[in-house]
C-alpha positions as YAML, in Angstrom:
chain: A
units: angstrom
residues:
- id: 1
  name: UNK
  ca: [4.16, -6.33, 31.21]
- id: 2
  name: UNK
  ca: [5.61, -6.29, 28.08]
- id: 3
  name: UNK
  ca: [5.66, -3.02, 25.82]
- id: 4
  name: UNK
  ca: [2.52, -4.63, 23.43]
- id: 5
  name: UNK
  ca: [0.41, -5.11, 26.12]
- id: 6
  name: UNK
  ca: [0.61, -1.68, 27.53]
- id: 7
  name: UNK
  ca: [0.88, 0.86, 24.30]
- id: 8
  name: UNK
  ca: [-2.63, 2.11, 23.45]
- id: 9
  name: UNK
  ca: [-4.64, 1.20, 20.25]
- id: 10
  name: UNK
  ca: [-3.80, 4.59, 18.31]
- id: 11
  name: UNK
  ca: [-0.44, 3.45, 18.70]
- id: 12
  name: UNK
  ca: [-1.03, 0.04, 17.24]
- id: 13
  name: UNK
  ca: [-2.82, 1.15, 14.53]
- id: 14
  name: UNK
  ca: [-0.28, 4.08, 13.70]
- id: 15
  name: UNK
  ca: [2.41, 0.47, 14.39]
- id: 16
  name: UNK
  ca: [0.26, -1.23, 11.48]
- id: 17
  name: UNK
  ca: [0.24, 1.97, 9.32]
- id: 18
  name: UNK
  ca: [4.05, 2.34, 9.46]
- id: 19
  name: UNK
  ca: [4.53, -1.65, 8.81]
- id: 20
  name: UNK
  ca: [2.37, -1.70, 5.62]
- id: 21
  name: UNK
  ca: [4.13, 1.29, 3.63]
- id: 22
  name: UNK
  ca: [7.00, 0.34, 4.75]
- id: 23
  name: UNK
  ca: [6.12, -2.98, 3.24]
- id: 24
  name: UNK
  ca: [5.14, -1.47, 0.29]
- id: 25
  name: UNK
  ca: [8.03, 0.98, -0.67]
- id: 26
  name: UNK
  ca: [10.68, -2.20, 0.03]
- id: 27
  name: UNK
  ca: [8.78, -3.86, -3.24]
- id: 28
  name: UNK
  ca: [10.36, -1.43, -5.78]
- id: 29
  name: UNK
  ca: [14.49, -1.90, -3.92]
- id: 30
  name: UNK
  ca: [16.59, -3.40, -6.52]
- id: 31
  name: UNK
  ca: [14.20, -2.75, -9.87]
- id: 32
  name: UNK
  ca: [15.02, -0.70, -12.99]
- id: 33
  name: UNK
  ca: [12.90, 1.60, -14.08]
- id: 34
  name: UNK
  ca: [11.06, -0.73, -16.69]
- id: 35
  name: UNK
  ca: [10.27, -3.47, -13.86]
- id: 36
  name: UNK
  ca: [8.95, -1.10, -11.39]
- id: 37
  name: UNK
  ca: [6.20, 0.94, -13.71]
- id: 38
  name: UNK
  ca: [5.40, -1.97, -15.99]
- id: 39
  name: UNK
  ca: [2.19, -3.03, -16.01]
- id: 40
  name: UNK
  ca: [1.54, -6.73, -15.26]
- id: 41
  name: UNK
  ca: [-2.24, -7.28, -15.15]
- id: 42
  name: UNK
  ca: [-5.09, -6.54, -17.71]
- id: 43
  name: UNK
  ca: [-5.61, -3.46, -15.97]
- id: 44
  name: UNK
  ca: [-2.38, -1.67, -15.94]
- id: 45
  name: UNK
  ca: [-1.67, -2.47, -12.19]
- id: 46
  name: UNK
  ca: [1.98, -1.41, -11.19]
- id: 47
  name: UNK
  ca: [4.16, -1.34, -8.47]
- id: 48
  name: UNK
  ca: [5.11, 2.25, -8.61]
- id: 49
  name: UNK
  ca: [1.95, 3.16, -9.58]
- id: 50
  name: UNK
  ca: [0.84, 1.79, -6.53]
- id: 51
  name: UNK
  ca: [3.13, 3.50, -4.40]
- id: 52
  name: UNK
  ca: [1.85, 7.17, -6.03]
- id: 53
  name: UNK
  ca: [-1.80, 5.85, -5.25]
- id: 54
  name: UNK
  ca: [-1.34, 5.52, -1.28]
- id: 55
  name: UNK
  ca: [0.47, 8.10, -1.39]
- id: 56
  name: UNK
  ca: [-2.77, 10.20, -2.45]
- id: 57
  name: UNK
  ca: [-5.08, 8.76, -0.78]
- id: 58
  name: UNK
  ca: [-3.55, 8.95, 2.47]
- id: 59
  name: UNK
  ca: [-2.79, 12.92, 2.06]
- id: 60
  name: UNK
  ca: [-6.38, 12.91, 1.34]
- id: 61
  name: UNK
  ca: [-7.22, 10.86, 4.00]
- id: 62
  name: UNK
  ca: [-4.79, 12.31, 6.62]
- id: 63
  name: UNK
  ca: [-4.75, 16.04, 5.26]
- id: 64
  name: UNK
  ca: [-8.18, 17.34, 4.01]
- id: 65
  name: UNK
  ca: [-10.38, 15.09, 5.60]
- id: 66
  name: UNK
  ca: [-9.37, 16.38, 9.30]
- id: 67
  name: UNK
  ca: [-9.20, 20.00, 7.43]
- id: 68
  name: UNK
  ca: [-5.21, 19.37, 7.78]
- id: 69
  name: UNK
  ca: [-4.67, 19.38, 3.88]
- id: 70
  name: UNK
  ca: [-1.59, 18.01, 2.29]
- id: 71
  name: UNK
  ca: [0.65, 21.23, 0.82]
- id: 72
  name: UNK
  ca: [1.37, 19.63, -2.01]
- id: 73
  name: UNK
  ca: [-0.76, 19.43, -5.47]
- id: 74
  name: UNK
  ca: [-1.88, 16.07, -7.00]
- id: 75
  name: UNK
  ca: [-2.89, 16.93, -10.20]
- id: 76
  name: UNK
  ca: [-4.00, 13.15, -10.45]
- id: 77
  name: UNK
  ca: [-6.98, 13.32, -8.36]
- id: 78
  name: UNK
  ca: [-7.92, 17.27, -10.06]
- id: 79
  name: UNK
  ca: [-11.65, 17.18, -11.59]
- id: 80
  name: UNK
  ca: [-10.36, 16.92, -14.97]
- id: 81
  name: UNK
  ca: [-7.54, 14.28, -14.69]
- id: 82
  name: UNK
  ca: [-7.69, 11.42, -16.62]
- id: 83
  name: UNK
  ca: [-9.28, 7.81, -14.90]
- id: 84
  name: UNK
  ca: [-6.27, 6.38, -12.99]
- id: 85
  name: UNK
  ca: [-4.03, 8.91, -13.08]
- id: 86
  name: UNK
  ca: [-2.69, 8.22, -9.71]
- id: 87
  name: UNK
  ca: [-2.23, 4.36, -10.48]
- id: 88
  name: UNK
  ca: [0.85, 5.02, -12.98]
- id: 89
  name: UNK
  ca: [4.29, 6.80, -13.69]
- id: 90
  name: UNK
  ca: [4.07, 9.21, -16.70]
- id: 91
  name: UNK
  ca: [7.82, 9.15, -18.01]
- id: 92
  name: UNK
  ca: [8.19, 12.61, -17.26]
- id: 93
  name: UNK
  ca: [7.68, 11.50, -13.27]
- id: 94
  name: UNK
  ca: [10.84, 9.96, -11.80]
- id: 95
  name: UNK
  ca: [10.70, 7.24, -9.05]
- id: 96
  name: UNK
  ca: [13.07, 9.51, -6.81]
- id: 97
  name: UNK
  ca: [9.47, 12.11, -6.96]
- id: 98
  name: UNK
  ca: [7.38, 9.25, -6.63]
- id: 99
  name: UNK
  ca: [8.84, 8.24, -3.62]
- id: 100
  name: UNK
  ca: [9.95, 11.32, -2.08]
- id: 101
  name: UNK
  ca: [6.47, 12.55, -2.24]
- id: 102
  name: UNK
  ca: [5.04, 9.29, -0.60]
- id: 103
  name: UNK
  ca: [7.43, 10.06, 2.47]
- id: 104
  name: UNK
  ca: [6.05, 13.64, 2.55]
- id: 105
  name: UNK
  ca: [2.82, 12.33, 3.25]
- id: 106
  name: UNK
  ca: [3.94, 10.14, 5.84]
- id: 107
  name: UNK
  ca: [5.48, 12.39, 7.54]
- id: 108
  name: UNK
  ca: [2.16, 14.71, 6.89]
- id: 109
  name: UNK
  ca: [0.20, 11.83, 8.10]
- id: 110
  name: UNK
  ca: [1.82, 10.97, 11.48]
- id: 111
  name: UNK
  ca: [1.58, 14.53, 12.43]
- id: 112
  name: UNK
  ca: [-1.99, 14.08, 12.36]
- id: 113
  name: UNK
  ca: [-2.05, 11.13, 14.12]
- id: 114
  name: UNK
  ca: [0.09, 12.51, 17.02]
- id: 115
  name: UNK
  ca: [-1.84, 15.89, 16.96]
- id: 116
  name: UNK
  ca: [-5.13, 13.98, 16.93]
- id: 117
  name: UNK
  ca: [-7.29, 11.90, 19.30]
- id: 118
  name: UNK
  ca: [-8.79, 8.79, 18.37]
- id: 119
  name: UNK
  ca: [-12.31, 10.53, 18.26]
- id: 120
  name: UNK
  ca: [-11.47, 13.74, 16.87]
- id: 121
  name: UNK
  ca: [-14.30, 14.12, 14.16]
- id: 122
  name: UNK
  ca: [-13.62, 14.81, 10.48]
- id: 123
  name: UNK
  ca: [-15.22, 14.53, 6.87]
- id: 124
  name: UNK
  ca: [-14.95, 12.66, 3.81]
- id: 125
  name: UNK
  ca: [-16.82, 14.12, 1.36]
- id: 126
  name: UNK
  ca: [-16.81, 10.71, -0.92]
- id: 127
  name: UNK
  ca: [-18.39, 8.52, 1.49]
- id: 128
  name: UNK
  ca: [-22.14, 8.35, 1.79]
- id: 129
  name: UNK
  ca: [-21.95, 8.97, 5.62]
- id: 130
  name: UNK
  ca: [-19.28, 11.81, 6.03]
- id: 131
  name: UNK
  ca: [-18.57, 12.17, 9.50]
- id: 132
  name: UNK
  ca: [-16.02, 9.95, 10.67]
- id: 133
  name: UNK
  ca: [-13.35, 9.90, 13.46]
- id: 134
  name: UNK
  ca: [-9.66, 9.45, 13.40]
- id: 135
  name: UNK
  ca: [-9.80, 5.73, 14.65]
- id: 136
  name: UNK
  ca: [-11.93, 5.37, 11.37]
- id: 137
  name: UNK
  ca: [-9.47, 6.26, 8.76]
- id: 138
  name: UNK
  ca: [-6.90, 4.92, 10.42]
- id: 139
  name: UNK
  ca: [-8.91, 1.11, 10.42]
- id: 140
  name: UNK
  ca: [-9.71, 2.29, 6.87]
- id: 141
  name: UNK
  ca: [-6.23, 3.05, 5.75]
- id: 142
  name: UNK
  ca: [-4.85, 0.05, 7.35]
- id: 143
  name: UNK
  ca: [-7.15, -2.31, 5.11]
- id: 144
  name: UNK
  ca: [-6.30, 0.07, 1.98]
- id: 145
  name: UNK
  ca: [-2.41, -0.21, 2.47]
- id: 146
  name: UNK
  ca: [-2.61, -3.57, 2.75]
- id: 147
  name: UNK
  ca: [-4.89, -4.58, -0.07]
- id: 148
  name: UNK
  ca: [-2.12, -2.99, -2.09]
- id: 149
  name: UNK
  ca: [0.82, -4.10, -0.41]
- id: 150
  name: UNK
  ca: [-0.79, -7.41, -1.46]
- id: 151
  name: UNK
  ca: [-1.39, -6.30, -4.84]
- id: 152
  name: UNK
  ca: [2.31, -5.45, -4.84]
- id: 153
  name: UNK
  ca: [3.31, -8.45, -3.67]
- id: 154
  name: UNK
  ca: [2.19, -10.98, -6.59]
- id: 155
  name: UNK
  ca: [3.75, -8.08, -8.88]
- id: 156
  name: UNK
  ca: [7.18, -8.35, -7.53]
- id: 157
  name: UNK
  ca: [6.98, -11.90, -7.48]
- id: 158
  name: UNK
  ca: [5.94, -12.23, -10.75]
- id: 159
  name: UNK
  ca: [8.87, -10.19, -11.74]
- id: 160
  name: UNK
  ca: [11.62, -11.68, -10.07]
- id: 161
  name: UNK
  ca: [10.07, -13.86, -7.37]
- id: 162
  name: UNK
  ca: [10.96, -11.64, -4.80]
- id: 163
  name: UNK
  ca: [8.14, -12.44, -2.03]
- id: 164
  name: UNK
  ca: [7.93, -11.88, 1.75]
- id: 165
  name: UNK
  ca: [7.15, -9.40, 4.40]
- id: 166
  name: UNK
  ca: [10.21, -7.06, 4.28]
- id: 167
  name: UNK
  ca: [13.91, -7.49, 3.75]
- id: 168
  name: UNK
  ca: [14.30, -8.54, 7.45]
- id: 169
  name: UNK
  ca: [11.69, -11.04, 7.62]
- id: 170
  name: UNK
  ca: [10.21, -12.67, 4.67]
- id: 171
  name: UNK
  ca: [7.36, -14.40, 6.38]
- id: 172
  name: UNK
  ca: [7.75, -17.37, 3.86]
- id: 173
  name: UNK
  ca: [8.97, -21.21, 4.47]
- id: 174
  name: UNK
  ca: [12.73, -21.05, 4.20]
- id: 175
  name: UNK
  ca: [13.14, -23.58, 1.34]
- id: 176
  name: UNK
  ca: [15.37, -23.62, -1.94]
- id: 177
  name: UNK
  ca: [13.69, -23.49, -5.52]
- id: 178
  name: UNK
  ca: [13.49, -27.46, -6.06]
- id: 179
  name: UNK
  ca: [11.06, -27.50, -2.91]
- id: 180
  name: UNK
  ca: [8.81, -24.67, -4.62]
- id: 181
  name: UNK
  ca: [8.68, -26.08, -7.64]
- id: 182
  name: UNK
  ca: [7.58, -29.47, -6.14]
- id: 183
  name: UNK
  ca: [5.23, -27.42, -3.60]
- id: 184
  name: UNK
  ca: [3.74, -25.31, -6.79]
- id: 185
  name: UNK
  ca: [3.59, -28.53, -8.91]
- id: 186
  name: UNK
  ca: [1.00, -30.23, -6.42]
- id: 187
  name: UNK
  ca: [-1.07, -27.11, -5.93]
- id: 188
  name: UNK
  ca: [-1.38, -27.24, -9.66]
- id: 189
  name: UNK
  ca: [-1.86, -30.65, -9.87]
- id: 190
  name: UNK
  ca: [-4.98, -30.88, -7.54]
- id: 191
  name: UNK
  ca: [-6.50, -27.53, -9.37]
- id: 192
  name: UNK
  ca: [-6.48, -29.89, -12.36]
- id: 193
  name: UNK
  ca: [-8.30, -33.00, -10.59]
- id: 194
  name: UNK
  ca: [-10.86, -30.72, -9.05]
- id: 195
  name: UNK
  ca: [-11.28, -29.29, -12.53]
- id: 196
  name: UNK
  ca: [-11.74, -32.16, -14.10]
- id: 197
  name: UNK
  ca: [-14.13, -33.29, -11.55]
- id: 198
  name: UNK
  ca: [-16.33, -30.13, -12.14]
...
């Protein structure tokens, strides 16, 4: 047997968890400090700002909600914080805190998930139906961390055309940039004849 087919699901889940913020801190190697807070949709979305959000919700998720709370405050999600405060970098907030406080969680996070059994109960006061288990949040945060790794990967794209799983393995077509501009050329090209056939 080979080691995927005997670890447990926990474990793949926790292998999932690790693979998306990992995924999601390697977006912001090799950026200034404009390119990695700029915002580069109508509604401020940002790749650092994106790294401080996870980084909340999963102390949340992985600290208070299995009465394991995070030691660390996050004014951001306080009752009288401003909407989005945990989706951007003030200026005052350096990436070096950003990021050392998303590792904190992790490591907050995966104490939980060792310490905890798949069906250990716990709350979430935000949800309609409160009670939930570990294997919940974990299902939960896997979908969450990847939305945004997503989210974070047309942002680095669009700011250097970085793309791709992870510095190891990109999970893209290995061709130069005259193939991808040919390739983007005829996607483009049949949006325009199914417009103009609408």
């Amino acid at each position: 047997m080979t080691e995927a087919q005997t670890i447990g699901p926990k474990e793949r889940m926790h292998r999932y968890l690790r693979a998306a913020r990992e995924a999601l801190l390697w977006k912001l190697d090799g950026l200034d400090e404009y390119d990695v807070r700029r915002p580069l949709t109508p509604t401020g979305t940002n790749l650092l700002g994106l790294v401080k959000h996870v980084g909340g919700v999963s102390a949340e998720y992985f600290g208070s909600v299995f009465d394991r709370p995070f030691p660390e405050p996050m004014p951001w999600f306080d009752d009288d914080a401003e909407d989005n405060a945990d989706l951007w970098a003030t200026a005052e907030e350096t990436r070096e805190d950003i990021v050392g406080f998303y590792e904190r969680v992790w490591v907050h996070a995966d104490a939980t998930i060792e310490a905890l059994e798949l069906d250990s109960p716990g709350r979430v006061p935000w949800w309609s139906e409160d009670a939930v288990t570990l294997h919940q949040v974990m299902v939960h945060l896997v979908a969450e961390i990847n939305r945004h790794t997503g989210h974070a990967d047309i942002l680095r794209e669009l700011i250097d055309g970085t793309a791709g799983l992870n510095a190891r393995t990109t999970n893209m077509p290995g061709h130069d940039e005259a193939w991808w501009a040919d390739y983007r050329s005829r996607v483009e090209q049949a949006a325009k004849e199914a417009g103009g056939r609408a």
